[in-house]
N, C-alpha and C positions, 0 to 999 in steps of 0.2 A: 700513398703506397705506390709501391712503383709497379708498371704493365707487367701481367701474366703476358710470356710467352707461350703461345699456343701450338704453333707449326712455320714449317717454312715448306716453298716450293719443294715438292720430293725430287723435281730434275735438276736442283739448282746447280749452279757452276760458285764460280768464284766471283762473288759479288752481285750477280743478275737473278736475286734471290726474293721472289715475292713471298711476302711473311704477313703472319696475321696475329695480335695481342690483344687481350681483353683488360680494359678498366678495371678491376675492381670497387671499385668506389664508387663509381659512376656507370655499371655496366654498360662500357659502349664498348664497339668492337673496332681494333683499328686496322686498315687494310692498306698494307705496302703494296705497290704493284706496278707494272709497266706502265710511260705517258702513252694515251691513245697517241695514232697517227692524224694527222691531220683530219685525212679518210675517213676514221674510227668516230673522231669527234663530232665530223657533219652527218655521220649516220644517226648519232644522239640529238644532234637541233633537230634530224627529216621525222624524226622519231619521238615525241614526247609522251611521255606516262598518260593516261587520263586525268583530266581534271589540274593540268600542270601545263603551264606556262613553256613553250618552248626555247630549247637553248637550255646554257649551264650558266648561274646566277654568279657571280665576281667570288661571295664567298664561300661556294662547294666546285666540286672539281669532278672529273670522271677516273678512273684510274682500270687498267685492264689485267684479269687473274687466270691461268690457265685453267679447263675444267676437272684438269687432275687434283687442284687445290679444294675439291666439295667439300670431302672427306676432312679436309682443316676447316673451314669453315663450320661444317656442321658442331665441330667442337666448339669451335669459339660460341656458338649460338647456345649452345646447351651450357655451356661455363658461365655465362652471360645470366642466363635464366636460373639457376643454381647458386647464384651469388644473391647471401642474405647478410 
């Protein structure tokens, strides 16, 4: 089945458009969004979760979403959890 679209960037322009779609099948959420800066990236290696290996592993990535984007997000979570 192909991705629920959910929202995109509400300031979007023309193509610089971070967007968010839910699985349904698989309820995952997928998240389009800006490449950290270089900057961005070594703040995530100075920085790791607890209980979590530092650095970004070869096969997950970090990607950045402005905080005007909650409000989509919060959907896709609840679209997510809702899918039976």
């Amino acid at each position: 089945m192909a991705l629920l679209f959910i929202g995109v960037d509400p300031s979007t322009g023309d193509g610089d458009s971070p967007t968010v779609w839910v699985d349904p099948d698989t309820k995952r959420i997928f998240v389009q969004g800006w490449k950290p800066s270089t900057e961005d990236r070594q703040k995530v290696y100075e920085n790791p979760a607890p209980r979590h290996a530092p650095g970004i592993p070869d096969h997950e990535d970090v990607i950045c979403i402005p905080a005007r984007m909650v409000p989509i997000l919060r959907k896709a979570c609840d679209v997510a959890e809702g899918l039976d």
